[in-house]
MARMAR-436995 format. One record per residue (C-alpha): residue in three letters; x, y, z. Coordinates in Angstrom, 1 decimal. Example, Ala and Ser with C-alpha at 12.3 -4.5 7.8 and 13.67 -1.06 7.14 Angstrom:
BEGIN
<atom aa="Ala" px="12.3" py="-4.5" pz="7.8"/>
<atom aa="Ser" px="13.7" py="-1.1" pz="7.1"/>
***
This chain:
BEGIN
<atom aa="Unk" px="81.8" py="61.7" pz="140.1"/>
<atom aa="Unk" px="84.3" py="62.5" pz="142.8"/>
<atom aa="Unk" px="86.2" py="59.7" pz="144.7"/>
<atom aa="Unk" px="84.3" py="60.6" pz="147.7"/>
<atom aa="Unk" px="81.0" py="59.7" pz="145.9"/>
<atom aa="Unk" px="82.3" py="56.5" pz="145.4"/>
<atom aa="Unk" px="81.9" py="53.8" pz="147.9"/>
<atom aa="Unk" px="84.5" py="51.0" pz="149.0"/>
<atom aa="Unk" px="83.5" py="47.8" pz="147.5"/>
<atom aa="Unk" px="83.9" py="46.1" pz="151.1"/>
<atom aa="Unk" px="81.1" py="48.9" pz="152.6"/>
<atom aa="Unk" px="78.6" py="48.0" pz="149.9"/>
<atom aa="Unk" px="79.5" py="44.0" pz="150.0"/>
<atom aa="Unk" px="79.3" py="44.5" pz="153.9"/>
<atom aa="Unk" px="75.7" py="46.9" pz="153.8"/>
<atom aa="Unk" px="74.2" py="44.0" pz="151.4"/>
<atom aa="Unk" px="75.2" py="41.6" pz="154.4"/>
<atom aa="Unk" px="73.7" py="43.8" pz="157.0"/>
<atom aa="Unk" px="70.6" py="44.4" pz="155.0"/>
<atom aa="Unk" px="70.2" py="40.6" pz="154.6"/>
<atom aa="Unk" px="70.3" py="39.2" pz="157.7"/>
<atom aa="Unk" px="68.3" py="42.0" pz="158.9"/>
<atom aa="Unk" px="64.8" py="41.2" pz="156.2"/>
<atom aa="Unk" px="65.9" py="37.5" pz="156.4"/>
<atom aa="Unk" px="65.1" py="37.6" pz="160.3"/>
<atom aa="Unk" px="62.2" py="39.9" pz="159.9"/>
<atom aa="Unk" px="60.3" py="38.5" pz="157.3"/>
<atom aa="Unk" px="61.8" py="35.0" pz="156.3"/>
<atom aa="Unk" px="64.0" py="34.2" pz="153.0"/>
<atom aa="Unk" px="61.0" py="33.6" pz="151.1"/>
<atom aa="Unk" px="59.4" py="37.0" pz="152.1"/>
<atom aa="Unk" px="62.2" py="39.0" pz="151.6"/>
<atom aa="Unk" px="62.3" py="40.5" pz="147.9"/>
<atom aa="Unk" px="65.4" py="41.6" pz="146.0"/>
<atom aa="Unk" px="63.5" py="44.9" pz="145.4"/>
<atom aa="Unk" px="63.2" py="45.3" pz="149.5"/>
<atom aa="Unk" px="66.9" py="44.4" pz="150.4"/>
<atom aa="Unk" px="68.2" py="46.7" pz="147.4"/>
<atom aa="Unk" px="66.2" py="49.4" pz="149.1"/>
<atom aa="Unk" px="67.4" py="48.4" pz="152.6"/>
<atom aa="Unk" px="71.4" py="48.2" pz="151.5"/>
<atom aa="Unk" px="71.4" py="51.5" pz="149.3"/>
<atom aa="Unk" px="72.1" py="49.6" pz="146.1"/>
<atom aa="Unk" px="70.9" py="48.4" pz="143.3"/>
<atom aa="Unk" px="70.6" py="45.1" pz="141.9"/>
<atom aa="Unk" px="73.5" py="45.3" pz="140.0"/>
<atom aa="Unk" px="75.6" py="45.7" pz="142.7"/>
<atom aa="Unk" px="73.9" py="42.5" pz="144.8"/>
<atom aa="Unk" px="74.5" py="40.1" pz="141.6"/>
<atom aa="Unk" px="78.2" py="42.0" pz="141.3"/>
<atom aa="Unk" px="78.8" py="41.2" pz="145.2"/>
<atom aa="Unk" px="77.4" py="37.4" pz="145.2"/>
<atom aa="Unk" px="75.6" py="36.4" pz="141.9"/>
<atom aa="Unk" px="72.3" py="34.8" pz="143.5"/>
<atom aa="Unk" px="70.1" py="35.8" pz="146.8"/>
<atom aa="Unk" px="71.0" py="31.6" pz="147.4"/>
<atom aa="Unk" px="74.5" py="33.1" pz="147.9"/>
<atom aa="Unk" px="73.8" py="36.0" pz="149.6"/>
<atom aa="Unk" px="72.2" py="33.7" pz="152.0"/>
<atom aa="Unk" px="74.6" py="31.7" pz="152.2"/>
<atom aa="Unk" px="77.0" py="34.6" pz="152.7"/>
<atom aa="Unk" px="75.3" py="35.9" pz="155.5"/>
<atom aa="Unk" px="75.8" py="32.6" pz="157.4"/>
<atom aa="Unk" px="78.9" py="32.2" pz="157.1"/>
<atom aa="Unk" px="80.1" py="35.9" pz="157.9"/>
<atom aa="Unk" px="79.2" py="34.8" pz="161.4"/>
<atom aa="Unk" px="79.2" py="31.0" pz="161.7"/>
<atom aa="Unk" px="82.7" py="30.3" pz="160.1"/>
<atom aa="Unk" px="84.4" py="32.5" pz="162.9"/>
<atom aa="Unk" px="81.9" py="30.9" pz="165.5"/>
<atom aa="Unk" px="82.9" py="27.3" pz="164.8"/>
<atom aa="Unk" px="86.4" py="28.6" pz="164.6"/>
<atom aa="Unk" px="86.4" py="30.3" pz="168.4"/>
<atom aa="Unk" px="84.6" py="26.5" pz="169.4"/>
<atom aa="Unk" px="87.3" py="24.3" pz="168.1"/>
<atom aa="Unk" px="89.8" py="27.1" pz="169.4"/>
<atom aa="Unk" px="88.0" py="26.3" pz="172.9"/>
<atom aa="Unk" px="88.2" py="22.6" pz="172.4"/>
<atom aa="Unk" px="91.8" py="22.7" pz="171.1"/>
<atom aa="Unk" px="93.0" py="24.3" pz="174.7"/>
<atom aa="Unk" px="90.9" py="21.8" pz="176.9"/>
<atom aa="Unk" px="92.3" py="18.9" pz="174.9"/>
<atom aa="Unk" px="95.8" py="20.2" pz="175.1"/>
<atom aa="Unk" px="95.5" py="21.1" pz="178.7"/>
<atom aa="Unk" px="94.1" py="17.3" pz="179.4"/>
<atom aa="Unk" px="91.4" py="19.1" pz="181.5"/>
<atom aa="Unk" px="88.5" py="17.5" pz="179.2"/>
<atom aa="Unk" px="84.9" py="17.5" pz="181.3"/>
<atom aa="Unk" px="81.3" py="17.6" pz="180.5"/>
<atom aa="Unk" px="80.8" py="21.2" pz="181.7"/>
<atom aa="Unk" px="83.5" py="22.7" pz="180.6"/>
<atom aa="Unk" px="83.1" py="21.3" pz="176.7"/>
<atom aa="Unk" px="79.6" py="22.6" pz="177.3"/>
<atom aa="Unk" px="80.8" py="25.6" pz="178.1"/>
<atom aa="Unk" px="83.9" py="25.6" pz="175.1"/>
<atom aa="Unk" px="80.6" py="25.1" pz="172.7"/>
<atom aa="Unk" px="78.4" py="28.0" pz="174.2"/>
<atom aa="Unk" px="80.5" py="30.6" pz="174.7"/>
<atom aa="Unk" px="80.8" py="32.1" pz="171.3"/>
<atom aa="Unk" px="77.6" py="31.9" pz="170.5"/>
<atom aa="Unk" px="76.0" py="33.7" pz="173.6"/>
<atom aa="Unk" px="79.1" py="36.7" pz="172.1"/>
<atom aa="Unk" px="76.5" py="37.2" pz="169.7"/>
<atom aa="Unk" px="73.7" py="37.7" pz="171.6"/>
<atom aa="Unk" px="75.5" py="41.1" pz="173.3"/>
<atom aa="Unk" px="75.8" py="42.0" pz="169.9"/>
<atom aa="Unk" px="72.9" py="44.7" pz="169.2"/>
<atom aa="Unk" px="75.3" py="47.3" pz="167.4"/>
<atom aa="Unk" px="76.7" py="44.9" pz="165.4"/>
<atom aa="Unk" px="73.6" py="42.6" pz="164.0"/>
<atom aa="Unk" px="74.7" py="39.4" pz="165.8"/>
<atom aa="Unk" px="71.8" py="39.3" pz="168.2"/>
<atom aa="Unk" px="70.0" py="39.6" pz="164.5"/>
<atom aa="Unk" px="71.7" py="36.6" pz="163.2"/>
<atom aa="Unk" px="71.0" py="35.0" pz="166.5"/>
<atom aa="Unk" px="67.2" py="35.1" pz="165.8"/>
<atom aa="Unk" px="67.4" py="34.7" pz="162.2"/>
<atom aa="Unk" px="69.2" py="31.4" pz="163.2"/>
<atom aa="Unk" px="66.8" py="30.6" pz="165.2"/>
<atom aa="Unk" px="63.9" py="31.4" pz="162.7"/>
<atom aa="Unk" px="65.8" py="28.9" pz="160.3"/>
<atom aa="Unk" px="65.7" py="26.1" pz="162.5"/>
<atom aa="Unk" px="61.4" py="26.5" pz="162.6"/>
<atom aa="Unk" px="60.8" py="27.5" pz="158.8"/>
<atom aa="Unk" px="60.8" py="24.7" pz="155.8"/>
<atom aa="Unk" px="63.4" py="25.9" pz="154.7"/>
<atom aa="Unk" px="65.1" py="22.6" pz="153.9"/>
<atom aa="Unk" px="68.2" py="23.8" pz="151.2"/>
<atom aa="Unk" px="69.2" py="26.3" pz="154.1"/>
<atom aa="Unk" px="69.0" py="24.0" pz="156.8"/>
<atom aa="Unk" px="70.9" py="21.5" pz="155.1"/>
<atom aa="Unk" px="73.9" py="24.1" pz="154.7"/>
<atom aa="Unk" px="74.0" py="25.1" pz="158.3"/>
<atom aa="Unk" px="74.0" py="21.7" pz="158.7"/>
<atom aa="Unk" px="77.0" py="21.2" pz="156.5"/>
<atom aa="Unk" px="78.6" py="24.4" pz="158.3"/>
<atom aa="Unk" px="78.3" py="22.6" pz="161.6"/>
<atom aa="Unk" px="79.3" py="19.5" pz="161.0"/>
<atom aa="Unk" px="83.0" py="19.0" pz="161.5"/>
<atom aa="Unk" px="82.8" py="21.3" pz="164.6"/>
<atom aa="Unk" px="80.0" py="18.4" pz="165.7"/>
<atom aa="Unk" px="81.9" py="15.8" pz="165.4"/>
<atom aa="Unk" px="85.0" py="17.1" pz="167.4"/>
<atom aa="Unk" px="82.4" py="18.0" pz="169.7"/>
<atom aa="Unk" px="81.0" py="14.5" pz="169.6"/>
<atom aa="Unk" px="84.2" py="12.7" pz="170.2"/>
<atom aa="Unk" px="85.3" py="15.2" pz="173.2"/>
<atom aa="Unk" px="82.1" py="14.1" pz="175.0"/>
<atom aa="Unk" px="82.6" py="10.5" pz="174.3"/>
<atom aa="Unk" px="86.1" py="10.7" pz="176.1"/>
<atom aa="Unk" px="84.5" py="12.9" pz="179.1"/>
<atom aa="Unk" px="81.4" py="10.6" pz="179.5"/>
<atom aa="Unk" px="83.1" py="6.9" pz="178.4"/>
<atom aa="Unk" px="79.9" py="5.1" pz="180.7"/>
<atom aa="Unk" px="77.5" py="6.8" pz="178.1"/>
<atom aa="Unk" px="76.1" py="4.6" pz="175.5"/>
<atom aa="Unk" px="77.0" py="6.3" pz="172.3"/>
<atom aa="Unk" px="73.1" py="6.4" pz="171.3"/>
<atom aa="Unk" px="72.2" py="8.1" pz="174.3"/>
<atom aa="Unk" px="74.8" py="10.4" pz="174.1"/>
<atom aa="Unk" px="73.5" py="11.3" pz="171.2"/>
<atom aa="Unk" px="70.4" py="12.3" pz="171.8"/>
<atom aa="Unk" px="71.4" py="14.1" pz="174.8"/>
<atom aa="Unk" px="73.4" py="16.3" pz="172.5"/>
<atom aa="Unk" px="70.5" py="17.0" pz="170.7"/>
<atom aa="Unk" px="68.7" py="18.0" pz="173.2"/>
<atom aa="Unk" px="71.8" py="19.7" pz="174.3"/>
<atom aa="Unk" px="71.6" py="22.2" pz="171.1"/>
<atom aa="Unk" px="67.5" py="22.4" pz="170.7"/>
<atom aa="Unk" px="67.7" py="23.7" pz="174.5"/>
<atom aa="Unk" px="71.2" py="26.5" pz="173.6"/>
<atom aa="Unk" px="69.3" py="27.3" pz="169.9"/>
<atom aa="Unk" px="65.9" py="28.0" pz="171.4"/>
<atom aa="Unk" px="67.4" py="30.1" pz="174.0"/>
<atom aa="Unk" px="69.6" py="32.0" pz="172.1"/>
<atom aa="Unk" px="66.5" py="33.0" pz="169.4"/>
<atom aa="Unk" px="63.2" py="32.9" pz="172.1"/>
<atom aa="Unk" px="65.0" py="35.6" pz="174.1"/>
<atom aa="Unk" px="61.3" py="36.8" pz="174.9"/>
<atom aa="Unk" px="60.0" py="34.0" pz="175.9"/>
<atom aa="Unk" px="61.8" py="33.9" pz="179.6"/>
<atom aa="Unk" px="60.1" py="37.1" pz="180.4"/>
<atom aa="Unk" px="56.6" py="35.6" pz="179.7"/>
<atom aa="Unk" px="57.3" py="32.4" pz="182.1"/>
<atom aa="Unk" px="59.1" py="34.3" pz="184.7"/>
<atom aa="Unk" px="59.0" py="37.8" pz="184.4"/>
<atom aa="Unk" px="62.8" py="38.3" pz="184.4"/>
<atom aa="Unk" px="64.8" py="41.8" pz="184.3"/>
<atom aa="Unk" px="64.6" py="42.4" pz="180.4"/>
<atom aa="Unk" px="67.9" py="43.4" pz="180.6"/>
<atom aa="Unk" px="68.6" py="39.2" pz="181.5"/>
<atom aa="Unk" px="67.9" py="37.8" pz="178.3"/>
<atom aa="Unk" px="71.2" py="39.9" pz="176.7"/>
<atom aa="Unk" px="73.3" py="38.6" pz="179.6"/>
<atom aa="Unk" px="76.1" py="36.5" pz="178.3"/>
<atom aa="Unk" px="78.0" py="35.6" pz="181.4"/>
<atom aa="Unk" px="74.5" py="35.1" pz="183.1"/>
<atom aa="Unk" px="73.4" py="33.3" pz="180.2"/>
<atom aa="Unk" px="76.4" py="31.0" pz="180.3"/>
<atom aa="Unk" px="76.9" py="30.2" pz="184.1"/>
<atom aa="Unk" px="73.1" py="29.2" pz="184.0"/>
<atom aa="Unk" px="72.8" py="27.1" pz="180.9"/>
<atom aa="Unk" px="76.4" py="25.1" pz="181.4"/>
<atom aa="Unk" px="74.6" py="24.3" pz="184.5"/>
<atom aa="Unk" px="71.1" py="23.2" pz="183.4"/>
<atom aa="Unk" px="73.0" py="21.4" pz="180.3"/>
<atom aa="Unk" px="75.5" py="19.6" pz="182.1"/>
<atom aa="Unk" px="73.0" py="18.2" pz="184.7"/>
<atom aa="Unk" px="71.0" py="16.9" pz="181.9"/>
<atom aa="Unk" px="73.9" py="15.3" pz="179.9"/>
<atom aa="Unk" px="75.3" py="13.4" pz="182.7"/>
<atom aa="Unk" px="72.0" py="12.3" pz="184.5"/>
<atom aa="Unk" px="71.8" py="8.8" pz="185.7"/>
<atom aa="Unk" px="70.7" py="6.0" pz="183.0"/>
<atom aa="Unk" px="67.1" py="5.1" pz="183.3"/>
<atom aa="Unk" px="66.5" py="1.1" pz="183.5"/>
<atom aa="Unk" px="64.9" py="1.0" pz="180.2"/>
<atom aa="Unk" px="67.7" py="3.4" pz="178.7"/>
<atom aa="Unk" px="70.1" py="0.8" pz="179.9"/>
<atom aa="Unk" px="68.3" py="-1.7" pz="178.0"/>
<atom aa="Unk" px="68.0" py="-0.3" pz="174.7"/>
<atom aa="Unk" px="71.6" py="0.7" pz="174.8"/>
***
């Protein structure tokens, strides 16, 4: 075999990756065979086990190609508006949404893929999975967590809570129900694949709802 033949180990590590999160996202982690991401990568399964020992690794490999430098660019964010004292509601929201809406420009590349297979994950009972994203997110939650807490200090904590959490069901469905918008308000297709718009009009929807006036009955349950 000439050295031509033979492929970089990084290209067939990084085809297994692509061919992952592509099936994953199309037909779930349960419906996706080894036989039919083999086929999709160009490899056999040799190479798969060689590359990451388990599809359970595999999958977790293909979360954290894209959400490790993710959390990374958030706490980046973070890091600057702390440093520059300049901590608000919208522009944390805005820190936290940025480098996920990158992905969603991403066609060439697979992240609008991985956009939808995360949101697929967040809908399918899936529980092992969802419990590592969750452990992927966490520490990048709780900076998160604390930076709103400083920005909103008349916001009962348990409130604030669940504000964040509608906060990321609102930016997760979003990001993964791109063709949704286009069936409630027959928007330019070209729209939903629009990070800046995406992020001017989100940041403002978000930030309106986390710092809405407290209800009586809030109040009182705080």
């Amino acid at each position: 075999m000439s050295l031509r033949a033979v492929k970089p180990l990084h290209e067939t590590h990084t085809r297994i990756l692509d061919a992952g999160e592509e099936l994953f996202m199309q037909h779930g982690f349960e419906g996706t065979s080894m036989r039919a991401l083999t086929s999709k990568a160009g490899v056999n399964l040799a190479a798969v086990n060689y590359h990451f020992g388990s599809k359970d690794a595999l999958i977790e490999a293909v979360f954290r190609r894209r959400l490790d430098p993710m959390n990374l660019a958030r706490i980046a964010a973070l890091d600057e508006l702390e440093a520059d004292g300049t901590l608000s509601a919208e522009k944390i929201i805005r820190a936290f949404i940025v480098p996920s809406l990158r992905l969603v420009e991403d066609a060439k590349g697979g992240g609008r893929n991985f956009i939808r297979l995360l949101g697929r994950t967040y809908t399918e009972p899936a529980k092992g999975i969802r419990l590592l994203i969750g452990q992927m997110y966490a520490p990048t939650m709780q900076r998160y967590k604390a930076a709103l807490e400083r920005a909103l200090p008349q916001m009962p904590r348990e409130e604030l809570v669940w504000r964040m959490h509608f906060m990321f069901g609102t930016l997760a469905y979003t990001l993964a129900a791109t063709d949704t918008v286009q069936l409630i308000a027959g928007c330019k297709p070209e729209d939903r694949y629009d990070a800046r718009l995406l992020e001017d009009r989100l940041t403002a929807f978000l930030a309106s709802g986390l710092t809405a006036p407290l209800r009586s009955s809030v109040k009182k349950a705080a």
